[in-house]
C-alpha positions as CSV (number, residue, x, y, z in Angstrom):
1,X,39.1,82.4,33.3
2,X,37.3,86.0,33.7
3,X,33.7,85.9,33.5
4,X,33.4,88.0,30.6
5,X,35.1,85.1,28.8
6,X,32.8,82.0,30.0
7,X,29.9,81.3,27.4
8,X,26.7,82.1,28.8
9,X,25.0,78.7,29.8
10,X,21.6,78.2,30.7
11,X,22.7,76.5,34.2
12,X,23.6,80.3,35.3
13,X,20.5,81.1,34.7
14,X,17.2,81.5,37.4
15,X,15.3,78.3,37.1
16,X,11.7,80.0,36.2
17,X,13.9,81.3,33.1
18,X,15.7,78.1,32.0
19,X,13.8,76.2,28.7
20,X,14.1,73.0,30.1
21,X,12.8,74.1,32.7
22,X,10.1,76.4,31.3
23,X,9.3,73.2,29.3
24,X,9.1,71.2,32.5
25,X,6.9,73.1,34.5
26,X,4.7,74.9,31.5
27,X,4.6,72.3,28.8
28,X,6.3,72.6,25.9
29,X,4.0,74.9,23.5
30,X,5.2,77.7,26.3
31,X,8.2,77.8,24.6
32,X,9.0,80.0,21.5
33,X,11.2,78.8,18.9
34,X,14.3,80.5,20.2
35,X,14.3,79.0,23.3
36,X,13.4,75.2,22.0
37,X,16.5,75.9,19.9
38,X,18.2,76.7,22.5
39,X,17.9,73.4,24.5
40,X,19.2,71.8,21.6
41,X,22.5,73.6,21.7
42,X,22.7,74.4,25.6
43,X,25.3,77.1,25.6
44,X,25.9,80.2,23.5
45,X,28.9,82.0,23.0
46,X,31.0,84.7,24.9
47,X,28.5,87.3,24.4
48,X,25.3,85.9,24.1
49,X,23.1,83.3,25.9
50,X,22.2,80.2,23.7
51,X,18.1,81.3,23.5
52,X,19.9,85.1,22.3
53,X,21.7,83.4,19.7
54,X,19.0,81.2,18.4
55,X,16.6,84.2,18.6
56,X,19.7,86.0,16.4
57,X,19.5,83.2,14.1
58,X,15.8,83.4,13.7
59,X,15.8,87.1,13.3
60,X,17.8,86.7,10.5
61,X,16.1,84.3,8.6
62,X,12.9,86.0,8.8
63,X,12.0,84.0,12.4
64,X,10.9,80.9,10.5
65,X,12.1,77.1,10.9
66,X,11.9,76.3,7.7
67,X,14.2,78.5,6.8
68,X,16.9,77.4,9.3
69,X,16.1,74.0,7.7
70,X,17.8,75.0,4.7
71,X,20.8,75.6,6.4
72,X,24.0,73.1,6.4
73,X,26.4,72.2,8.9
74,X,29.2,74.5,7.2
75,X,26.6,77.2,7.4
76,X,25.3,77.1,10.9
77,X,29.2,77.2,11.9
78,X,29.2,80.7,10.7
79,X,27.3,81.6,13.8
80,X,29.9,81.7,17.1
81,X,29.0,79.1,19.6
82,X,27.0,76.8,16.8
83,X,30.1,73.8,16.1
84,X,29.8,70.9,14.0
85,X,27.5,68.9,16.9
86,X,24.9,71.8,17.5
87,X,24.8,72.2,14.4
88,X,24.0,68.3,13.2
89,X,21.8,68.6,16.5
90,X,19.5,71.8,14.9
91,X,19.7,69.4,11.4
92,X,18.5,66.7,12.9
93,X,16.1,67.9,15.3
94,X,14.2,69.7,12.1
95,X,14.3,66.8,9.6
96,X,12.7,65.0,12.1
97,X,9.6,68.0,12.0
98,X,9.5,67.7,9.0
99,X,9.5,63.7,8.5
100,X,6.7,63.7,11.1
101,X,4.5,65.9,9.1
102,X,5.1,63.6,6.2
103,X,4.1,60.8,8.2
104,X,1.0,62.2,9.0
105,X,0.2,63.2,5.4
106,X,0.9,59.6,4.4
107,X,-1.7,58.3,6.6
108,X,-4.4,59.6,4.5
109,X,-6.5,57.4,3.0
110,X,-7.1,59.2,-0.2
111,X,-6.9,62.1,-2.2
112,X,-9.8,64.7,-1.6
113,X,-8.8,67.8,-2.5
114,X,-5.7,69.6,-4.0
115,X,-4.8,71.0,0.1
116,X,-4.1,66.9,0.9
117,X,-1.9,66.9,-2.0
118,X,-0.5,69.7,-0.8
119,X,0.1,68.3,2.7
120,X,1.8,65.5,1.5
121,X,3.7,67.2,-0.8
122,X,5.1,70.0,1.1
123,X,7.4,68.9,3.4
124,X,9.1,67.1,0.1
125,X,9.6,69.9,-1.8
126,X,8.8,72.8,0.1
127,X,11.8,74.0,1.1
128,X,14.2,73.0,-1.7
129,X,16.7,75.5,-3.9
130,X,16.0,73.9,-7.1
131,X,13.3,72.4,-8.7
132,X,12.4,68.5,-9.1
133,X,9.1,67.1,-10.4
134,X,6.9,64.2,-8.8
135,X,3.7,62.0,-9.5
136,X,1.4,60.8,-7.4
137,X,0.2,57.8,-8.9
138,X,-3.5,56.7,-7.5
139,X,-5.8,53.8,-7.9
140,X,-9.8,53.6,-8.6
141,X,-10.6,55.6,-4.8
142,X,-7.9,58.0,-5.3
143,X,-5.8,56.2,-2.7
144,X,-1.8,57.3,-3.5
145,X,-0.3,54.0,-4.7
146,X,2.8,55.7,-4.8
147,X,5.1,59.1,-5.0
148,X,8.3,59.2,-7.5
149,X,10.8,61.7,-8.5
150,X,11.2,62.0,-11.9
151,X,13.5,64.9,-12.3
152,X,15.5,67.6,-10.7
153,X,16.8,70.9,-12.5
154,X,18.1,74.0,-11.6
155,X,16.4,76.9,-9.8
156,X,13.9,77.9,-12.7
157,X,13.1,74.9,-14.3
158,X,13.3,70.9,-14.8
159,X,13.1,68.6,-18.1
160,X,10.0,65.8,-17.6
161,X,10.1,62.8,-20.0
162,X,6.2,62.2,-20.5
163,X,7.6,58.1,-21.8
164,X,8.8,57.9,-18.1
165,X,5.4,59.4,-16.3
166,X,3.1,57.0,-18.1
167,X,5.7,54.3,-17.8
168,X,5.8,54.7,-14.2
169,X,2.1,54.4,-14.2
170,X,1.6,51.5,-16.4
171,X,3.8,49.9,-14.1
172,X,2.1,50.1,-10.9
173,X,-1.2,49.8,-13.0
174,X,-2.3,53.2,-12.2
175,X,-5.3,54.6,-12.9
176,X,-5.0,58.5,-12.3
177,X,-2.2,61.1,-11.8
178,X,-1.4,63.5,-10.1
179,X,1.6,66.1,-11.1
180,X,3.9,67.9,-8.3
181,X,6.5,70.6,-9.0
182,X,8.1,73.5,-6.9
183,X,9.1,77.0,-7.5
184,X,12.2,77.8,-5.2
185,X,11.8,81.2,-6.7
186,X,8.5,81.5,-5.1
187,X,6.4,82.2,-8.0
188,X,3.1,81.0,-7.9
189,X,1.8,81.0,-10.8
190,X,2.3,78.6,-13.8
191,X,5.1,79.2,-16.7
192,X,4.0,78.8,-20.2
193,X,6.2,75.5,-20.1
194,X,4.4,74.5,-16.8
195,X,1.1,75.1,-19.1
196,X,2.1,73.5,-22.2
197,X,3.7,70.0,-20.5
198,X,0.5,69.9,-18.9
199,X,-1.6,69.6,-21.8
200,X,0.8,67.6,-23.5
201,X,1.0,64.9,-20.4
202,X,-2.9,65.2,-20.4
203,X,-3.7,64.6,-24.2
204,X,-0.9,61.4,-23.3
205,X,-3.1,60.3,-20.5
206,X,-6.2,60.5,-22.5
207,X,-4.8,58.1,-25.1
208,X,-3.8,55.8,-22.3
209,X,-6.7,56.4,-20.4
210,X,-4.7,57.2,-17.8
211,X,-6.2,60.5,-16.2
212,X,-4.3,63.2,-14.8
213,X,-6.3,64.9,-11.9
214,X,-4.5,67.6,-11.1
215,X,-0.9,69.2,-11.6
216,X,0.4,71.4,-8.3
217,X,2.7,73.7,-8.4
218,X,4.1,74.2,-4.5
219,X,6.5,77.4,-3.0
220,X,7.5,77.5,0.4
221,X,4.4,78.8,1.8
222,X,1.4,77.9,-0.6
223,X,0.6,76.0,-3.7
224,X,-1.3,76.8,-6.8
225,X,-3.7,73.6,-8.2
226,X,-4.1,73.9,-12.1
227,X,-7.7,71.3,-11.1
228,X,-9.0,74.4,-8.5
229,X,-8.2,77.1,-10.7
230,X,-9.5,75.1,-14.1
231,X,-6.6,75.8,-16.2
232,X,-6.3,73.0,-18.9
233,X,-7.4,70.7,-16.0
C-alpha cells in the first residue's frame, strides 16, 4: 500500500511528539485535550493524524468536552477514522469524567450554599437536550438524603406533580427540599411557569412543614439559584 494511503499513526511519529509519550515523560496535565483524545483512538484516518482529527473534532464543537459528551456512537462515526470502538472508547472515557465529578460532589457532607448544589447537580443534568426535574431531599443538617427524578419533558419544559414531590419527601421523612431543573436552551433565567410551580410547591411545603430551600435552575455552564437571588424563595 502507498504511503499516502496508510492512516497516520502515532508510532510514525518522533517520540518527544507522541501523547503517550508526552504523558510519560511530562505528566499528564501536559497534554491538551486533542492529544488525550488522541490516545484513546490511536490512529487517524488517511489524511490526518489521530491528535489532528480530535483537535478537528474539538474545533467544531466549540473545543469543549462536554460537548463531545453529547455525542453518540452513530455520530462520532461521521468523523473518518472514529468506528464503532473509538467511538464507545471517547463515550466511555468521558462518562467516566463525568461520574467522577459526581462522586466527588456526593461526598459532601451537606448543603452550604446553592454552588454545592450546583456541583452535584451538574454533571446530572448539565449536558442534557431536554429537560427533567429533580429534588434533593435533606434532613435536619442539610445532609442530601437523597436525589430523584421526577420528570422529563421536551426541550422547553417538563410537567411536575407537586402530590409526587411531597410524597417523595414524606417518604424518606424529609425535612427540607431542594428543587433542580435544566434549561438545554441555555436560558438562565426563570419562566413564568418556573416562577409560579415554585410558589405553588412552596405554599405546599409550608402546609406540610416541609421547607423548600432553594429551587436551581442549571445550563451547561452556570446555574441560577431562586434562594441567592430572593425570588419567591
Amino acid at each position: 500500500m502507498e504511503k499516502s494511503k496508510e492512516k497516520f499513526s502515532i508510532k510514525q511519529w518522533s517520540e518527544n511528539d507522541r501523547p503517550r509519550e508526552k504523558l510519560l515523560n511530562k505528566g499528564r496535565n501536559s497534554l491538551s485535550d486533542g492529544e488525550l483524545l488522541a490516545i484513546l483512538i490511536g490512529s487517524g484516518n488517511r489524511k490526518e493524524s489521530a491528535v489532528d482529527l480530535c483537535k478537528r473534532i474539538l474545533n467544531e464543537h466549540n473545543n469543549k468536552l462536554s460537548e463531545i459528551s453529547k455525542l453518540n456512537v452513530e455520530q462520532l462515526q461521521n468523523y473518518v477514522g472514529i468506528g464503532e470502538a473509538k467511538a464507545i472508547s471517547i463515550i466511555a472515557a468521558l462518562e467516566i469524567g463525568k461520574r467522577r465529578r459526581l462522586e466527588e460532589a456526593l461526598s459532601l457532607d451537606k448543603i452550604k450554599s446553592s454552588r454545592d448544589v450546583f456541583e452535584l447537580m451538574h454533571p446530572v443534568l448539565g449536558d442534557l437536550g431536554h429537560e427533567e426535574f429533580w429534588i434533593l431531599l435533606l434532613n435536619n443538617s442539610n445532609k442530601v438524603m437523597g436525589k430523584h427524578s421526577l420528570s422529563k419533558g421536551g426541550i422547553t419544559g417538563t410537567v411536575v406533580d407537586a402530590r409526587l414531590v411531597f410524597k417523595k419527601a414524606i417518604e424518606k421523612a424529609a425535612v427540607a427540599l431542594i428543587l433542580v431543573h435544566n434549561h438545554p436552551s441555555g436560558a438562565l433565567y426563570p419562566s413564568n411557569a418556573d416562577i409560579n410551580l415554585t410558589k405553588s410547591l412552596k405554599a405546599a411545603g409550608e402546609i406540610l412543614q416541609i421547607k423548600i430551600l432553594d429551587h436551581l435552575i442549571i445550563t451547561q455552564q452556570s446555574y441560577y439559584s431562586f434562594a441567592d437571588e430572593g425570588n419567591v424563595i
